[in-house]
mmCIF file of the protein (N, C-alpha, C, O) and its ligand, coordinates in Angstrom:
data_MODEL
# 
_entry.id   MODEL 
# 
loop_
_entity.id 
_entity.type 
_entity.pdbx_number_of_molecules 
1 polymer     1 
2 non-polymer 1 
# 
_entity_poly.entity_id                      1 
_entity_poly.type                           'polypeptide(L)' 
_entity_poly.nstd_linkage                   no 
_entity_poly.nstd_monomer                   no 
_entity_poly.pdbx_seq_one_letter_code       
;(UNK)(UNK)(UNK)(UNK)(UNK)(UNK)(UNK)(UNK)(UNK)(UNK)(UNK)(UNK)(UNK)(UNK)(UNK)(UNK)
(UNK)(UNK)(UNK)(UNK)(UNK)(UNK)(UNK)(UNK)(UNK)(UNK)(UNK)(UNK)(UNK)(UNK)(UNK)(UNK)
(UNK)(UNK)(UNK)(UNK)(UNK)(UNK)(UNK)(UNK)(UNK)(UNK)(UNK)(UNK)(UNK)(UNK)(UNK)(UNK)
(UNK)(UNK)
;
_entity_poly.pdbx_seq_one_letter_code_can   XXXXXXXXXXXXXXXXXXXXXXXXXXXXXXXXXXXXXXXXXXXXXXXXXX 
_entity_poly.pdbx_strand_id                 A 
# 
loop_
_entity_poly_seq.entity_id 
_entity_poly_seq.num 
_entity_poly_seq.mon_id 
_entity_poly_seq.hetero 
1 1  UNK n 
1 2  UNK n 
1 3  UNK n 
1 4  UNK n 
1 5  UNK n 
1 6  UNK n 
1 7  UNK n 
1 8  UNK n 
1 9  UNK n 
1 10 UNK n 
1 11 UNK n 
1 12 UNK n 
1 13 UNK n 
1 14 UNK n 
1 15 UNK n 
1 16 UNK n 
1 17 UNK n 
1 18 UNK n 
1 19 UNK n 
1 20 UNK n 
1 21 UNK n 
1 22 UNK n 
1 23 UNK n 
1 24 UNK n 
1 25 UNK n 
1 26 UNK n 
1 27 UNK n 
1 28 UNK n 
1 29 UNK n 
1 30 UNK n 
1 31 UNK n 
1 32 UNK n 
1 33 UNK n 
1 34 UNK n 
1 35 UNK n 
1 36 UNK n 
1 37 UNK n 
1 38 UNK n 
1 39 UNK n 
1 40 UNK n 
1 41 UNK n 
1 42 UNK n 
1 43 UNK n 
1 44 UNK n 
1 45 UNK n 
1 46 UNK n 
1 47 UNK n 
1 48 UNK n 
1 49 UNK n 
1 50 UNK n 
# 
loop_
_struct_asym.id 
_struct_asym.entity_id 
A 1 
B 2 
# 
loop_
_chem_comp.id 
_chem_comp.type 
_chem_comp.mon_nstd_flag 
UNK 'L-peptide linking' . 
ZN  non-polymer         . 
# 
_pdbx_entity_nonpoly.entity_id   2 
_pdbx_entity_nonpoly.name        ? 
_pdbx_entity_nonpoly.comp_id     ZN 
# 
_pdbx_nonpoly_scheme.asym_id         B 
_pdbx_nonpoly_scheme.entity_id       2 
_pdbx_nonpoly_scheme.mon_id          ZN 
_pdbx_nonpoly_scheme.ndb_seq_num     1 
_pdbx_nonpoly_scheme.pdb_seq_num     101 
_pdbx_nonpoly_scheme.auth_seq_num    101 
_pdbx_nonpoly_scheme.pdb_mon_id      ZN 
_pdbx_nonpoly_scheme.auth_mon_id     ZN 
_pdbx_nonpoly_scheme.pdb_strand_id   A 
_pdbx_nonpoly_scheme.pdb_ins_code    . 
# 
loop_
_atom_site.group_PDB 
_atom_site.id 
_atom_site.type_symbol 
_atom_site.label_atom_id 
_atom_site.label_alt_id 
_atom_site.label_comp_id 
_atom_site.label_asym_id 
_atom_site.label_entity_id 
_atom_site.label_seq_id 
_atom_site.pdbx_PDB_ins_code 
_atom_site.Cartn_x 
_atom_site.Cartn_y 
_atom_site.Cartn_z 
_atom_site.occupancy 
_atom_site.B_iso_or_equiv 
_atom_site.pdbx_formal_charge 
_atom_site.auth_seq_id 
_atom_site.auth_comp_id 
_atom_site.auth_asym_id 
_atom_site.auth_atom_id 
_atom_site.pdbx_PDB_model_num 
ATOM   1   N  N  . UNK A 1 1  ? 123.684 85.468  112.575 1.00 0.00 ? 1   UNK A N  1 
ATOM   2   C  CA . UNK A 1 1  ? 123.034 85.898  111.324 1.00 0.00 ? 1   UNK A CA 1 
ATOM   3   C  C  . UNK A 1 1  ? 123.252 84.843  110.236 1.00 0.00 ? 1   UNK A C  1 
ATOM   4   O  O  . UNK A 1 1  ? 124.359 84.622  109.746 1.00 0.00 ? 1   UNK A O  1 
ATOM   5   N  N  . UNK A 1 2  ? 122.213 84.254  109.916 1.00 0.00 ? 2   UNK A N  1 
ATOM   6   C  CA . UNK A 1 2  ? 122.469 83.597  108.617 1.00 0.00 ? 2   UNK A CA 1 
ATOM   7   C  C  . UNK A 1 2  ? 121.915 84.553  107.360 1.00 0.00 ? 2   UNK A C  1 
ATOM   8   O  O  . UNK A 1 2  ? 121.042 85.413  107.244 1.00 0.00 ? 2   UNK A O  1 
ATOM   9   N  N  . UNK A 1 3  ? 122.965 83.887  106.426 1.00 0.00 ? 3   UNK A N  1 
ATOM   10  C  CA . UNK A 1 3  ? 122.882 85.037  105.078 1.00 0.00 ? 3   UNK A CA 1 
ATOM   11  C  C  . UNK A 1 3  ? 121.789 84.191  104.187 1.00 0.00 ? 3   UNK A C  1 
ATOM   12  O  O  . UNK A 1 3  ? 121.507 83.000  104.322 1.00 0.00 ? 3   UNK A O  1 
ATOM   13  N  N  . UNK A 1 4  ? 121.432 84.813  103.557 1.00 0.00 ? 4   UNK A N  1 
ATOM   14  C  CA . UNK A 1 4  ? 120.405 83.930  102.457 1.00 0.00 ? 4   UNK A CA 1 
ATOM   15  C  C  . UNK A 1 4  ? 120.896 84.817  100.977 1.00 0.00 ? 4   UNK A C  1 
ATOM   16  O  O  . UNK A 1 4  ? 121.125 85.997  100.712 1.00 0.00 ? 4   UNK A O  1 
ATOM   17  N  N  . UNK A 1 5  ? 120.901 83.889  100.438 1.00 0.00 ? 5   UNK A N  1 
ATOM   18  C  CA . UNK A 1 5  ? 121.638 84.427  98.871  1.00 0.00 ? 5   UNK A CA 1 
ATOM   19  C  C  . UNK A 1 5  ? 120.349 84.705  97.962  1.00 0.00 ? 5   UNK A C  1 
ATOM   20  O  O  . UNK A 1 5  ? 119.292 84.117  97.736  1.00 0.00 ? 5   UNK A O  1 
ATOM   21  N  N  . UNK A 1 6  ? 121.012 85.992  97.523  1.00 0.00 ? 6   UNK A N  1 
ATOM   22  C  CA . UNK A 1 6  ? 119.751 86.557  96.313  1.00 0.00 ? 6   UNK A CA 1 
ATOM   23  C  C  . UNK A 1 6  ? 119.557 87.854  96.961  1.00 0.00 ? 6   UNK A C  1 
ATOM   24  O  O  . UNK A 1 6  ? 120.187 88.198  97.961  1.00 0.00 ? 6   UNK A O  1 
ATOM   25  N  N  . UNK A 1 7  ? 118.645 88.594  96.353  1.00 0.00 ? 7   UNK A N  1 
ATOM   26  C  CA . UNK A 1 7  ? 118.089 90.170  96.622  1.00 0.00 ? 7   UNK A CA 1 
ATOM   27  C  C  . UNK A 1 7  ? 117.060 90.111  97.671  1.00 0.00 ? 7   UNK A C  1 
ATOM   28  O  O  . UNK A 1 7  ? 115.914 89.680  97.542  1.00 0.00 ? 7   UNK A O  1 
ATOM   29  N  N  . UNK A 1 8  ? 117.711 90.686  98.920  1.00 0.00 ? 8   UNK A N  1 
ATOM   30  C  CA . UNK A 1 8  ? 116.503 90.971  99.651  1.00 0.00 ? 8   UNK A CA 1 
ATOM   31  C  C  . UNK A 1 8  ? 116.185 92.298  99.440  1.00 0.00 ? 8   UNK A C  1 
ATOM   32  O  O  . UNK A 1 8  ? 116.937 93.247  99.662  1.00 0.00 ? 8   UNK A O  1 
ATOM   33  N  N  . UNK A 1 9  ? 115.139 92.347  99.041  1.00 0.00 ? 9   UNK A N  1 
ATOM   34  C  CA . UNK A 1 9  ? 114.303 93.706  98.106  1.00 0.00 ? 9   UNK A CA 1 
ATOM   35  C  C  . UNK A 1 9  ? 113.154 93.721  97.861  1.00 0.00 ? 9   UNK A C  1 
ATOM   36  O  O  . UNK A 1 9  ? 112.621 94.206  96.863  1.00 0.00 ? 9   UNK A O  1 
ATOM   37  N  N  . UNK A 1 10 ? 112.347 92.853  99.312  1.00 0.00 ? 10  UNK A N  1 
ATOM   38  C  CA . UNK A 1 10 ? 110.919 92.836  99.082  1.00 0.00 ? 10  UNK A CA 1 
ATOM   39  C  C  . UNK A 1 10 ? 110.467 94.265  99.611  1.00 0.00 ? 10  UNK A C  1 
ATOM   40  O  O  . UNK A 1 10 ? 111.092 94.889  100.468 1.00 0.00 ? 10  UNK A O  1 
ATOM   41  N  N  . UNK A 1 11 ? 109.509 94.628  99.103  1.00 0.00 ? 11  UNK A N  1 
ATOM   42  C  CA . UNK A 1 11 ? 108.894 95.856  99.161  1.00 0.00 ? 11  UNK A CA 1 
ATOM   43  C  C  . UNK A 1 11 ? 107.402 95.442  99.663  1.00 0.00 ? 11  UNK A C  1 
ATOM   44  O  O  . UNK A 1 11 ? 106.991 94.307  99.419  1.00 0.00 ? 11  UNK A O  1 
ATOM   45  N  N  . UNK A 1 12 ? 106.662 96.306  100.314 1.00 0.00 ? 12  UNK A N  1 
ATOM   46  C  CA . UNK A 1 12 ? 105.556 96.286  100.995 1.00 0.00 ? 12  UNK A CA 1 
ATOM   47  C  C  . UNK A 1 12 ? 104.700 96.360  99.527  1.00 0.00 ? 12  UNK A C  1 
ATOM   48  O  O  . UNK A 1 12 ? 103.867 95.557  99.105  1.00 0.00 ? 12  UNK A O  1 
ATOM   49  N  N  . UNK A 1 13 ? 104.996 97.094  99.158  1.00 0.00 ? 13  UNK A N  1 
ATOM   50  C  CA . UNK A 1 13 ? 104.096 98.124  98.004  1.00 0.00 ? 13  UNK A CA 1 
ATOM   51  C  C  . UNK A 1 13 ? 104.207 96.901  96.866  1.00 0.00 ? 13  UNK A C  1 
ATOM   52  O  O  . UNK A 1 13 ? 103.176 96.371  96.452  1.00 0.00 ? 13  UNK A O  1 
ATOM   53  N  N  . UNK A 1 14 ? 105.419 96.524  96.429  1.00 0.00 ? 14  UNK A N  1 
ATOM   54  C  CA . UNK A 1 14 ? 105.985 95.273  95.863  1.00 0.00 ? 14  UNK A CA 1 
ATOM   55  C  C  . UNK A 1 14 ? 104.728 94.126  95.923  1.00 0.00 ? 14  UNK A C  1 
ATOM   56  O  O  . UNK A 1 14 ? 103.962 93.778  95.024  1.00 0.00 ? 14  UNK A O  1 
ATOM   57  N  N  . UNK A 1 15 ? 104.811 93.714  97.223  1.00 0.00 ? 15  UNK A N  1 
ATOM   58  C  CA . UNK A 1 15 ? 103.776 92.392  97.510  1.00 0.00 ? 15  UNK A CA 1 
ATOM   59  C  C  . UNK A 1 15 ? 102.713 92.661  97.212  1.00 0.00 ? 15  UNK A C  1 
ATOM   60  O  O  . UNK A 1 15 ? 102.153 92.105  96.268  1.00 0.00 ? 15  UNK A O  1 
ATOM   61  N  N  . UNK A 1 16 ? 102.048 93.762  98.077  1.00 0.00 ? 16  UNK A N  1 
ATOM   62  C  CA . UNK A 1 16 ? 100.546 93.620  97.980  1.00 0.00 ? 16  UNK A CA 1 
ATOM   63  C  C  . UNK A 1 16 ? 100.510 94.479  96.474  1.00 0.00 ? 16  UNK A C  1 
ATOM   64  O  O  . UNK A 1 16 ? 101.110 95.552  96.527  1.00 0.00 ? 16  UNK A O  1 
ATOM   65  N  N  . UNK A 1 17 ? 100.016 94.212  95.423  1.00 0.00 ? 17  UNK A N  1 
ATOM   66  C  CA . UNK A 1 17 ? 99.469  94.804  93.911  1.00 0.00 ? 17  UNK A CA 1 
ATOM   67  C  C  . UNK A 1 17 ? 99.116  96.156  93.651  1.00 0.00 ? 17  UNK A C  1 
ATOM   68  O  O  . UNK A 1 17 ? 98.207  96.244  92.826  1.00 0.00 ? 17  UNK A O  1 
ATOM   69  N  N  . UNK A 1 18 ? 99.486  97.097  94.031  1.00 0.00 ? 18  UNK A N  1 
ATOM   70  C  CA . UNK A 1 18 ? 98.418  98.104  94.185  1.00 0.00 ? 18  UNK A CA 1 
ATOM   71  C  C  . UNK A 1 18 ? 98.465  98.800  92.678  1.00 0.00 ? 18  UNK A C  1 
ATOM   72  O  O  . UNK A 1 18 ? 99.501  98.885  92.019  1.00 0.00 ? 18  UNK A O  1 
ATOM   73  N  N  . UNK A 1 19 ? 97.162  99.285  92.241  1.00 0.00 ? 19  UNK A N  1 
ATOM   74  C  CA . UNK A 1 19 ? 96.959  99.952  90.755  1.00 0.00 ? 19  UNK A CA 1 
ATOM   75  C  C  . UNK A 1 19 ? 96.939  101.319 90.815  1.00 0.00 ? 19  UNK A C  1 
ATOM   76  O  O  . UNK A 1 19 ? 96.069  101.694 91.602  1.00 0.00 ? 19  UNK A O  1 
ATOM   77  N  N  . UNK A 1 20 ? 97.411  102.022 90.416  1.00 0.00 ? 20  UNK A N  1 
ATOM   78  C  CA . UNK A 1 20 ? 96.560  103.513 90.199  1.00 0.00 ? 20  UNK A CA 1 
ATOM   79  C  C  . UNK A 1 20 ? 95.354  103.593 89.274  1.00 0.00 ? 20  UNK A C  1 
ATOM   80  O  O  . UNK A 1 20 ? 95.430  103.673 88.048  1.00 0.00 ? 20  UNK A O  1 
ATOM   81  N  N  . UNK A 1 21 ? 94.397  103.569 89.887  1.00 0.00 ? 21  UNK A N  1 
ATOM   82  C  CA . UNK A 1 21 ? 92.890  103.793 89.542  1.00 0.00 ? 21  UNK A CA 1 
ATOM   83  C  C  . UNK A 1 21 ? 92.432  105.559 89.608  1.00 0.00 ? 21  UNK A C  1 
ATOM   84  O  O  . UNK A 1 21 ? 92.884  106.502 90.257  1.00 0.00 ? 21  UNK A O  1 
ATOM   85  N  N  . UNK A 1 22 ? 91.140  105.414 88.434  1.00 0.00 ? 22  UNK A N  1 
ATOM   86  C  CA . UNK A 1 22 ? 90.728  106.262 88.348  1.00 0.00 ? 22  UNK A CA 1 
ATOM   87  C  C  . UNK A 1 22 ? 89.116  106.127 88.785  1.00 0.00 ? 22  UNK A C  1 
ATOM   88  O  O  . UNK A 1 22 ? 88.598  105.176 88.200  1.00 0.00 ? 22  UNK A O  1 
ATOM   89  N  N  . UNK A 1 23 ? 88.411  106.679 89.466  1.00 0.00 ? 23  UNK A N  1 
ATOM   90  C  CA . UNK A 1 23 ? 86.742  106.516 89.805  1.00 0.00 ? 23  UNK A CA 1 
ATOM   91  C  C  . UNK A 1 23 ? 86.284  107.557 88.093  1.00 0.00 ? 23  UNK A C  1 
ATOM   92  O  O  . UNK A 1 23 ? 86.528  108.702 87.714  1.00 0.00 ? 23  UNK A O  1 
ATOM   93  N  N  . UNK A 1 24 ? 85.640  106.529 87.579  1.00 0.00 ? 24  UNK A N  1 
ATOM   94  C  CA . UNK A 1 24 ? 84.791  106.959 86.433  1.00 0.00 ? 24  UNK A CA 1 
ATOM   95  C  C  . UNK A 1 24 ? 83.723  108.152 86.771  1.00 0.00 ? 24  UNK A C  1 
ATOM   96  O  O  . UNK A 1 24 ? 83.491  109.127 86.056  1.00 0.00 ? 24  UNK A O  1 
ATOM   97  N  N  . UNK A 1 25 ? 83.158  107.854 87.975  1.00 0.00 ? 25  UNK A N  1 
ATOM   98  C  CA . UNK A 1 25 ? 81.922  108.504 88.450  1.00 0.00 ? 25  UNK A CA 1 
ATOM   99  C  C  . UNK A 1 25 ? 82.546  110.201 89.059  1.00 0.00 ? 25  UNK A C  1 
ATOM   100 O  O  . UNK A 1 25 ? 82.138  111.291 88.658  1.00 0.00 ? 25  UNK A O  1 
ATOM   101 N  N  . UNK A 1 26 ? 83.686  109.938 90.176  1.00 0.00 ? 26  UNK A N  1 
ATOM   102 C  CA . UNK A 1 26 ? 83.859  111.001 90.878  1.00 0.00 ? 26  UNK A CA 1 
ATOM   103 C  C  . UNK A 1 26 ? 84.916  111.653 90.386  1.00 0.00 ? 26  UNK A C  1 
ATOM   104 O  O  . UNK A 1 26 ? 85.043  112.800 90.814  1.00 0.00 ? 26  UNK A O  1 
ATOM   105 N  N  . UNK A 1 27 ? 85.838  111.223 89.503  1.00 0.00 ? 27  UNK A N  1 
ATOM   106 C  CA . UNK A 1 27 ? 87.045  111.439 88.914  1.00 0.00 ? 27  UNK A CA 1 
ATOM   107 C  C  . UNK A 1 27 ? 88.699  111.516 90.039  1.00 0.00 ? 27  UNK A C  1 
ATOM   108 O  O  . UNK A 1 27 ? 89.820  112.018 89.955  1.00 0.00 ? 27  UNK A O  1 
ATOM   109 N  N  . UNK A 1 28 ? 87.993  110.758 90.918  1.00 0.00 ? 28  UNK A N  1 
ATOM   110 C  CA . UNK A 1 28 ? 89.208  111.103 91.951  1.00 0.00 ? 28  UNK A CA 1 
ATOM   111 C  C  . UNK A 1 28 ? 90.198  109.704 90.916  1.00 0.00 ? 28  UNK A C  1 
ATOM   112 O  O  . UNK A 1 28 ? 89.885  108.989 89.964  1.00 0.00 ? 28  UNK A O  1 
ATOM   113 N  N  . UNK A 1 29 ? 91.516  109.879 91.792  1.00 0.00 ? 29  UNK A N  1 
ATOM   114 C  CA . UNK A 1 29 ? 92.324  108.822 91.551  1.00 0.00 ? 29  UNK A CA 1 
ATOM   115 C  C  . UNK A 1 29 ? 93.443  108.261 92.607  1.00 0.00 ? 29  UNK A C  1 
ATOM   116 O  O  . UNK A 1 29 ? 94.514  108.774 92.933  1.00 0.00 ? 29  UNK A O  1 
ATOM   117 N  N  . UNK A 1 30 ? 92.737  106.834 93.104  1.00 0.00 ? 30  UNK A N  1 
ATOM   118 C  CA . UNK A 1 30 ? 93.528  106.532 94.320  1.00 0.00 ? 30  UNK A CA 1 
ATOM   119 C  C  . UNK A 1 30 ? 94.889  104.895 94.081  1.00 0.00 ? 30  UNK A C  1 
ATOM   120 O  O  . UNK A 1 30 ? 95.380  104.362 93.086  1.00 0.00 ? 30  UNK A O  1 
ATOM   121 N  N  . UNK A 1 31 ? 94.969  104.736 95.058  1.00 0.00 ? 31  UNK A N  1 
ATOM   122 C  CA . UNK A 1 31 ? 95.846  103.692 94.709  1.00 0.00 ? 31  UNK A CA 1 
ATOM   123 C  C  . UNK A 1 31 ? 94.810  101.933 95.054  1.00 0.00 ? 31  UNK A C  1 
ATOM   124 O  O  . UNK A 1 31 ? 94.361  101.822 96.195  1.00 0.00 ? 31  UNK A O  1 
ATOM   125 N  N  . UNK A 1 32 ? 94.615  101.091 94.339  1.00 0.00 ? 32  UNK A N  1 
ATOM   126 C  CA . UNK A 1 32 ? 93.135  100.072 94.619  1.00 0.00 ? 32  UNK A CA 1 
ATOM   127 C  C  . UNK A 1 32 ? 94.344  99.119  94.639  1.00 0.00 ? 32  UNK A C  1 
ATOM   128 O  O  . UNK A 1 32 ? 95.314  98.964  93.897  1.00 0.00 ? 32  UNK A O  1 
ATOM   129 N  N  . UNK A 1 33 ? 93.940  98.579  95.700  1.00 0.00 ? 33  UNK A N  1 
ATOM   130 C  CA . UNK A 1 33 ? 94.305  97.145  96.009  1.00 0.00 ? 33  UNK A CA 1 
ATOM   131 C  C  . UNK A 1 33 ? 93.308  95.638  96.026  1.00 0.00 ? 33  UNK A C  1 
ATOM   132 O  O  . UNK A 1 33 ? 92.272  95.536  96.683  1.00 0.00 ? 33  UNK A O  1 
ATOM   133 N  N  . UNK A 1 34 ? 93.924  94.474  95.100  1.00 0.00 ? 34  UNK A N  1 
ATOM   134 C  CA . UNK A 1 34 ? 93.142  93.637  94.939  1.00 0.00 ? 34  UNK A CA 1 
ATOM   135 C  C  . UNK A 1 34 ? 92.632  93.510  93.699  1.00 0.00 ? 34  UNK A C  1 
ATOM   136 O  O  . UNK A 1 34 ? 93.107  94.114  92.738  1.00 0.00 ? 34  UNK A O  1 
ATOM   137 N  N  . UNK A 1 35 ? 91.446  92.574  93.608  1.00 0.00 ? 35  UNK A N  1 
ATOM   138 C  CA . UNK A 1 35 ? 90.412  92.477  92.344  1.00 0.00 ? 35  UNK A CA 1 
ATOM   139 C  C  . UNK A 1 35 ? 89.517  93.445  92.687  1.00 0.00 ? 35  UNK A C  1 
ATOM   140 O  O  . UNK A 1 35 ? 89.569  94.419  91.936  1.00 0.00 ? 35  UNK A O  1 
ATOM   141 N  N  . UNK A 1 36 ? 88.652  93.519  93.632  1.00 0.00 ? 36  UNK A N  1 
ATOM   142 C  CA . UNK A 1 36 ? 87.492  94.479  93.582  1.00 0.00 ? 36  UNK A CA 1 
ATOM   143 C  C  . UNK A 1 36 ? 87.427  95.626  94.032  1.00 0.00 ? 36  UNK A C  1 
ATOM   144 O  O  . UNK A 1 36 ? 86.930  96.099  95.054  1.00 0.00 ? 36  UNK A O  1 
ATOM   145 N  N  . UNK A 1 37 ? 87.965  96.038  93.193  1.00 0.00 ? 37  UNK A N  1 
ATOM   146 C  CA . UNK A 1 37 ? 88.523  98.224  93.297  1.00 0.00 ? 37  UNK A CA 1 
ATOM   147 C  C  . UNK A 1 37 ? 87.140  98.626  93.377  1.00 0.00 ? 37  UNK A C  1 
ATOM   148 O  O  . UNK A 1 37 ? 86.249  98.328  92.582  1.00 0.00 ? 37  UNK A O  1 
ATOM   149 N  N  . UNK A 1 38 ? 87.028  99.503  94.669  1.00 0.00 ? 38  UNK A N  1 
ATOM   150 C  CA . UNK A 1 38 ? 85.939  100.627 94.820  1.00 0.00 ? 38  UNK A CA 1 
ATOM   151 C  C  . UNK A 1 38 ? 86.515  101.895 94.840  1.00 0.00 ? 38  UNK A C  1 
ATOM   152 O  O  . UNK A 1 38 ? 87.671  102.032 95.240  1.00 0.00 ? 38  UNK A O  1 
ATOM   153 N  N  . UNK A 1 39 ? 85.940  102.709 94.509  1.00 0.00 ? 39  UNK A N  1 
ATOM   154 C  CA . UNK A 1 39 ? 86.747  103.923 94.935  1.00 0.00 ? 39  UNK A CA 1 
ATOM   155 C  C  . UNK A 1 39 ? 86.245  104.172 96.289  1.00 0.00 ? 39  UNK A C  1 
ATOM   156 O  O  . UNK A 1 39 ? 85.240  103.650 96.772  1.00 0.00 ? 39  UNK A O  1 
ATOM   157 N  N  . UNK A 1 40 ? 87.235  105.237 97.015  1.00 0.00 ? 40  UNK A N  1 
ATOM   158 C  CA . UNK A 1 40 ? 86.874  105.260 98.340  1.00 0.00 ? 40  UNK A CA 1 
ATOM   159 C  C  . UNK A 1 40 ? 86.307  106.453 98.889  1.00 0.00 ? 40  UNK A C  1 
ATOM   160 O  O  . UNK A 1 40 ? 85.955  106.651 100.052 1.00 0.00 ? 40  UNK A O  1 
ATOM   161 N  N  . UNK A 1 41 ? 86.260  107.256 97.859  1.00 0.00 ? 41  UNK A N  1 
ATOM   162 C  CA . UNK A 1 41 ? 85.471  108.448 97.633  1.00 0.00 ? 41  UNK A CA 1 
ATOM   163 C  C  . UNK A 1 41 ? 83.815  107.986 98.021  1.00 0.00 ? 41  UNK A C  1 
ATOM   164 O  O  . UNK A 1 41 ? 83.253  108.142 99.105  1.00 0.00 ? 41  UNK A O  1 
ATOM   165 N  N  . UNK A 1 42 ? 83.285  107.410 96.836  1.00 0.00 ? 42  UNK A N  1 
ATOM   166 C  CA . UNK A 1 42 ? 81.802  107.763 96.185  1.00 0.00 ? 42  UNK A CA 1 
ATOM   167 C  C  . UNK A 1 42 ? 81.627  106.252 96.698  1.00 0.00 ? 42  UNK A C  1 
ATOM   168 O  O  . UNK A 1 42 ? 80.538  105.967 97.196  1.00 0.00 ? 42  UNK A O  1 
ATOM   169 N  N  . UNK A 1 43 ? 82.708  105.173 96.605  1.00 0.00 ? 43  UNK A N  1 
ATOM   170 C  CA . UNK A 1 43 ? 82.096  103.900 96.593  1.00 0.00 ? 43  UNK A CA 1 
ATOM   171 C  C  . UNK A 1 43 ? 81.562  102.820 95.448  1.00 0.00 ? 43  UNK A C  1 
ATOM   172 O  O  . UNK A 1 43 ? 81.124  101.670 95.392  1.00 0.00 ? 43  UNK A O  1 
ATOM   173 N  N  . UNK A 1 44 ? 81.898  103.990 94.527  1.00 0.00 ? 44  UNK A N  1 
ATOM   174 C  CA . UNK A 1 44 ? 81.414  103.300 93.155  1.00 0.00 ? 44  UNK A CA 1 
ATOM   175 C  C  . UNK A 1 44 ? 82.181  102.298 92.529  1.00 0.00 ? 44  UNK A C  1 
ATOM   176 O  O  . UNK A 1 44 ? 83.111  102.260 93.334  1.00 0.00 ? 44  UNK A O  1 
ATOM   177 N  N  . UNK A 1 45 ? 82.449  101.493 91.708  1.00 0.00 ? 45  UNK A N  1 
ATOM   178 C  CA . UNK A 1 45 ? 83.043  100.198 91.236  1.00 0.00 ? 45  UNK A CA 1 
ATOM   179 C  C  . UNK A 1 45 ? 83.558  100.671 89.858  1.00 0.00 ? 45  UNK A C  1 
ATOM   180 O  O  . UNK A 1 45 ? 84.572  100.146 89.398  1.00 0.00 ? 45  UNK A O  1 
ATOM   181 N  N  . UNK A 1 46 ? 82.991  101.513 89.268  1.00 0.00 ? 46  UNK A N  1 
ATOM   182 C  CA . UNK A 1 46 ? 83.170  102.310 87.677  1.00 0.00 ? 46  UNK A CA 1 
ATOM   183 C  C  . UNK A 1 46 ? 84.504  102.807 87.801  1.00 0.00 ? 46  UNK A C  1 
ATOM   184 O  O  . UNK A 1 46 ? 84.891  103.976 87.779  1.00 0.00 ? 46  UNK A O  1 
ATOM   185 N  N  . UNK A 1 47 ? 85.313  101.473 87.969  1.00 0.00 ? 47  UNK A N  1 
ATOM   186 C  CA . UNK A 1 47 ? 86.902  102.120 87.805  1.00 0.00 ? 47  UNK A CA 1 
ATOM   187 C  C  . UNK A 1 47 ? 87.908  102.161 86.767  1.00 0.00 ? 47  UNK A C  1 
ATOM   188 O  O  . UNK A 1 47 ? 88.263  101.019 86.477  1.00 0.00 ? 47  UNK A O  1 
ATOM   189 N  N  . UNK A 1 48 ? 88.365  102.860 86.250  1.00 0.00 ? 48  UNK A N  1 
ATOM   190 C  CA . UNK A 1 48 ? 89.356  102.902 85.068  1.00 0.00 ? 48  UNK A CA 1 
ATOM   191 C  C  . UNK A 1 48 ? 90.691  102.125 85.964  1.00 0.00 ? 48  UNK A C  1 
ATOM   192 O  O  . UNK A 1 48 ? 90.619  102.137 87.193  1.00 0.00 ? 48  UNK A O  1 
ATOM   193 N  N  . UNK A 1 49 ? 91.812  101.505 85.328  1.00 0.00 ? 49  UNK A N  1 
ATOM   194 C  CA . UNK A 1 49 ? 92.971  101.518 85.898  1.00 0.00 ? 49  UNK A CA 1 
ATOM   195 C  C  . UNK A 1 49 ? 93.623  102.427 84.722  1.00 0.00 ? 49  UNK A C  1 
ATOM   196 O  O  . UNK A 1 49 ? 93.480  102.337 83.502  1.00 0.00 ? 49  UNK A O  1 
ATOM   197 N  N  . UNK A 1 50 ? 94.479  103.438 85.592  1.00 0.00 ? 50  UNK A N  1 
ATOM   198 C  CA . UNK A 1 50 ? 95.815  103.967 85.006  1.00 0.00 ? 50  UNK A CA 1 
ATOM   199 C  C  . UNK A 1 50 ? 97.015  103.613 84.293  1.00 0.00 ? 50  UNK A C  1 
ATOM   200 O  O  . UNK A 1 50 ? 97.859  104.473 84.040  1.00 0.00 ? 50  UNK A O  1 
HETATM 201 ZN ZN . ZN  B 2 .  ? 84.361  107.849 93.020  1.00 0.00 2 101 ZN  A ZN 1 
# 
């Protein structure tokens, strides 16, 4: 085992960005990953972030 110094405390959720979004259109609210949030409901792009 080699040790590596510092916090290993990467998180999945951590790396990839995820937003809590709101769909303007359907009012659901999911978690959007990335730049181009759709909702996954309706499909629509009319997203609020939370
Ligand atoms: Zn929607």
């Amino acid at each position: 085992m080699c040790s590596v110094g510092g916090p290993v405390d990467v998180d999945i959720e951590d790396r990839i960005k995820t937003k809590n979004c709101q769909c303007k259109d359907c009012g659901g609210s999911f978690k959007g990953i990335g730049k181009k949030i759709r909702c996954p409901t309706c499909g629509s792009d009319n997203i609020c972030e939370l």
